[in-house]
N, C-alpha and C positions, 0 to 999 in steps of 0.2 A: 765147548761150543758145538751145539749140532750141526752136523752137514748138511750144507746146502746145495741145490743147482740152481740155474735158468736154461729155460728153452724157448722158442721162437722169439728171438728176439728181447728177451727179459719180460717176458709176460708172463709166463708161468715161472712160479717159483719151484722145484722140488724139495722135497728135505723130510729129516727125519726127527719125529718128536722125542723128546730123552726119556730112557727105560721102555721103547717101542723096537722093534726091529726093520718095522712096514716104513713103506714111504707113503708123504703124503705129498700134495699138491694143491696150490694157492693161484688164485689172482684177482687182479681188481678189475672186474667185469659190470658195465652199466649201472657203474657209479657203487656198487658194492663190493666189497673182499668176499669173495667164493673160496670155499676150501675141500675138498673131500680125500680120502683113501684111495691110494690105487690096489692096496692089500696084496702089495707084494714085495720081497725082499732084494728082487735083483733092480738094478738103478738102469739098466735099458729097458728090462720090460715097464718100468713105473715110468720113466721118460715114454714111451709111446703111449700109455694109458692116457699120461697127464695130455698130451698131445690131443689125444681124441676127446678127450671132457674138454679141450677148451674149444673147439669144432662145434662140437655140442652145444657151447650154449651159445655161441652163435648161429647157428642155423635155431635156435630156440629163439632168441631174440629174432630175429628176422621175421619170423612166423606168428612174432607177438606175444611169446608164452613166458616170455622174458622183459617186467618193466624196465625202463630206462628210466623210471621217475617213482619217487615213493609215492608208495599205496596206502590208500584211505586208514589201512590200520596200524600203518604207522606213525601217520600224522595225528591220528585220532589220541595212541597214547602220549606224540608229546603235546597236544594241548592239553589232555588230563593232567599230565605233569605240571605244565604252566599254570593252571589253571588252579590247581592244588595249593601252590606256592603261591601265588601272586593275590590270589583272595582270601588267604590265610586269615581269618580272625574277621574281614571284610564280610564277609557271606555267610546264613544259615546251613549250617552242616547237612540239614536234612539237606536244602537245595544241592549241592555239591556232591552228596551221596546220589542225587536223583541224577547228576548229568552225567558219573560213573555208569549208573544203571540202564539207561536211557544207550548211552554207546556202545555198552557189552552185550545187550541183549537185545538188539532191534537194529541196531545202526551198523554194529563191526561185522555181523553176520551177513549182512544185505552188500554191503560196499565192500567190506575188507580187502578184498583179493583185486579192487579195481585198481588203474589209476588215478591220481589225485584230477588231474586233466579230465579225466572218462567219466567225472558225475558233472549230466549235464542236466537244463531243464527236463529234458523227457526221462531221465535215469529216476529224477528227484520225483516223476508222478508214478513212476512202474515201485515204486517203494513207497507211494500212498494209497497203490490200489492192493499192492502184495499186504500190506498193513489190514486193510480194509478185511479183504479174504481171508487173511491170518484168522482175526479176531473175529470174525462169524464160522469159519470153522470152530473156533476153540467155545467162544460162549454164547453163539448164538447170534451176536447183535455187534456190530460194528463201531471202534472205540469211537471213545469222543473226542469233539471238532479239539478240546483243549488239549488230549494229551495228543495228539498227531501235532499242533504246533509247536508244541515243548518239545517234542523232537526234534522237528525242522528247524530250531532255534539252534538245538545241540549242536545240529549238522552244519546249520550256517557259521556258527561260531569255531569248530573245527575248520572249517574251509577259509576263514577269516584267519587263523593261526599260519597255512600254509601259502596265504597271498601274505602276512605278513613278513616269511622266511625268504621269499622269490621263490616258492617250489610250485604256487600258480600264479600265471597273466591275471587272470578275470574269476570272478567268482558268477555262477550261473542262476539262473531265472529262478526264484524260490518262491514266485508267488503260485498260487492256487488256483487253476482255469476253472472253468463251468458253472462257476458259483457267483451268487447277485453280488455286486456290489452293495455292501450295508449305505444307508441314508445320510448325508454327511450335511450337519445343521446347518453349515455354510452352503449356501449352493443356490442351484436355479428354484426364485420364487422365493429367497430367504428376505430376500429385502422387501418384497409384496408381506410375508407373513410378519416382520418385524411391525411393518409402519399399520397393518391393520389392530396387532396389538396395544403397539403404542397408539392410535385413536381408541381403541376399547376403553384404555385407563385414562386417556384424556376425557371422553362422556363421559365416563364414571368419575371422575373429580367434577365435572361440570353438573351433573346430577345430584352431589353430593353437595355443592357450594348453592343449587337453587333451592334443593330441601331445608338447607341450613335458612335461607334467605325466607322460607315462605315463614319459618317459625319467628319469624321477628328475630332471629340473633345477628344482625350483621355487622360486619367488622365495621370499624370509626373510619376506615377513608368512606363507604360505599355511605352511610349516615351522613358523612359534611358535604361529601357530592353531593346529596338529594335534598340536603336542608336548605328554603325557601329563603331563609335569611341569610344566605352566603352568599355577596355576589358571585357572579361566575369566572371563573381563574383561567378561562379555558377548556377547550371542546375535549371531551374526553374520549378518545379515538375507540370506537369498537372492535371488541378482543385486545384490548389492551394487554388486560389483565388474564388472558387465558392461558393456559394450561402450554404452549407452548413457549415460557419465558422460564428460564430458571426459577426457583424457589426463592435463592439471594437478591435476584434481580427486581423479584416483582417484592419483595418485604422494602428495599432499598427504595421504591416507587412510592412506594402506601405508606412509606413513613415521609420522606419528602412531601409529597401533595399534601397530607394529612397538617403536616408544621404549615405551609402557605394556607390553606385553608381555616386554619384554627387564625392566624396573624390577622387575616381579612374580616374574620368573625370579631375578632377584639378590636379590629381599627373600625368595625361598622358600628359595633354597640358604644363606643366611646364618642362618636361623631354624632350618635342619632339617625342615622340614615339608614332606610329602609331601599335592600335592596330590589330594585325591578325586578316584574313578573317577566320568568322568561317564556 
């Protein structure tokens, strides 16, 4: 069994690793296992070395150069893992090859070394203007609006893995400032454009039912209405029949009238009786 020590308090571990001579030194620092070599064989000089490295990465941490929290390229690889796995046979491979490619080469480079906390809205625009610049240095002309949000998709769905873990509160502002709001059909004036519409195609059926009417072909209600020998059944309200009634409603109507009307036609010409001029 290798030799061990502790010092300050069981925070540093000392010890040696088997077929080594050197001591080395461990501990569990801001949420990680830290380890390094003190590369030396006497166990007081390696006890004050280990001493001084743990100093060290305290006053590192304090200064910030030390997270307390995983960094974006950590989390990055385990949603590629997850990600891997769980859409397994679900998703087109190229896509899945594309969000590999998309976080190794644009996303791990830019965020990596941050914390997961530290991509905020304004982190998330300084990586679509570096983007921007990138890609007019490289080919002249600055990528398209589609592959920057495939990106920001990546990124959002990474950042979604680490509020799913509790390693973030909030996920940050990922919309896009300075740019118009596209035209959204629902909206102010859609009900003004709807109902001008729908009167377009209501004249246009009413044009269409007068042209039919001027050729002589009209339907059998609009014939027993105006035929001189039917008495009259009743005032036929104007716009009865317009274009504002359902299609079911108004065939339901013109077959109804049409049956009374034809009954009145057979009860006049059976009787003899010539109906009044109206």
């Amino acid at each position: 069994m290798p030799e061990q020590h502790t010092i300050l308090g069981g925070k540093v571990h000392v010890y040696k690793r088997p077929n080594s001579s050197l001591w080395q030194c461990s501990s569990y620092f801001a949420g990680k296992n830290r380890r390094t070599t003190t590369k030396e064989e006497s166990l007081s000089k390696a006890k004050e070395i280990a001493e001084d490295w743990y100093l060290q990465l305290r006053g590192k941490l304090r200064a910030g150069e030390i997270k307390s929290e995983k960094t974006f390229r950590e989390v990055s690889e385990h949603y590629l893992r997850e990600y891997d796995i769980i859409t397994q046979g679900q998703r087109n491979q190229r896509y899945v090859d594309g969000q590999h490619w998309r976080s190794r080469v644009h996303l791990v480079p830019f965020f990596g070394n941050l914390g997961i906390s530290e991509i905020t809205a304004g982190k998330i625009q300084e990586y679509r203007v570096h983007r921007h610049q990138q890609a007019i240095a490289k080919r002249g002309k600055p990528p398209g609006h589609s592959t920057i949000h495939q990106e920001i998709v990546t990124l959002r769905q990474t950042l979604k893995t680490a509020l799913r873990h509790a390693w973030l509160d909030r996920l940050p502002d990922f919309s896009e400032p300075y740019r118009s709001s596209p035209k959204s059909p629902i909206g102010r004036g859609s009900h003004q454009r709807n109902t001008k519409s729908s009167t377009k195609r209501h004249e246009s059926a009413r044009m269409s039912r007068k042209k039919r009417d001027s050729t002589g072909k009209r339907n059998s209600c609009t014939t027993l209405c105006y035929s001189p020998s039917i008495p009259d059944c009743g005032p036929t309200r104007h716009g009865a029949f317009s274009s504002g009634m359902s299609r079911s409603l108004m065939t339901r109507i013109w077959v109804r009238r049409s049956w009374r009307l034809k009954s009145a036609e057979s009860a006049a010409s059976d009787s003899a009786r010539v109906c009044p001029a109206q």
